[in-house]
C-alpha positions, 0 to 999 in steps of 0.5 A: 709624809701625809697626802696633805704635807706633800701638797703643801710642799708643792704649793710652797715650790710653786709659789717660790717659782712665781715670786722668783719670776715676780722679780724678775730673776733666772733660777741661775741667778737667784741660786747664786744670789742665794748662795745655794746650787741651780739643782738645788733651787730646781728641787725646791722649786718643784715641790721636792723635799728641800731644806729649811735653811734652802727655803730661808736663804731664798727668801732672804735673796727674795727680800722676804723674810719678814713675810715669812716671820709674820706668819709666826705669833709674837713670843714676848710674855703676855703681862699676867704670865709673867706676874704668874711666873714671877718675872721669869720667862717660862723655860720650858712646857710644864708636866700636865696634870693627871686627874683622878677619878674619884671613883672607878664608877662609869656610866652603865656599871649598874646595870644587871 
């Protein structure tokens, strides 16, 4: 796990601990609200690697998960992706195209 990955997981600990403490709430009573166990919200809490199904049951208990679903784009079909695809809804990425040289030429092979 990168520097950076173990900060964010911090941050997203401590930020649960100050809305648990915004509503007002023990950690006894939000892990049980939560439906998971006091060690459980203690790791999350601490920036320990917790699950993300952890991290959706408090927010649900938390009343926030349409916060937590703002963060994520809107997946409906833009109008002319589905002309392009003809009604369908894309299923899966597409292969990427190779692209061929039209020589094996580059910059500096003339050189003597």
């Amino acid at each position: 796990m990168s520097g950076n990955v173990e900060m964010q997981i911090k941050d997203i600990g401590k930020r649960v601990s100050k809305l648990r403490l915004g509503h007002n709430m023990a950690q006894e009573d939000l892990a049980k609200l939560s439906g998971i166990s006091l060690r459980t919200l203690k790791r999350l809490e601490a920036g320990e690697n917790s699950s993300l199904e952890t991290l959706l049951k408090v927010f649900n208990s938390l009343n926030l998960t349409e916060r937590l679903f703002a963060i994520f784009p809107d997946t409906d079909v833009r109008p002319i992706e589905r002309v392009k695809l003809k009604g369908r809804e894309r299923q899966r990425a597409s292969a990427k195209e190779k692209i061929v040289k039209a020589s094996q030429w580059a910059w500096g092979d003339d050189e003597v």
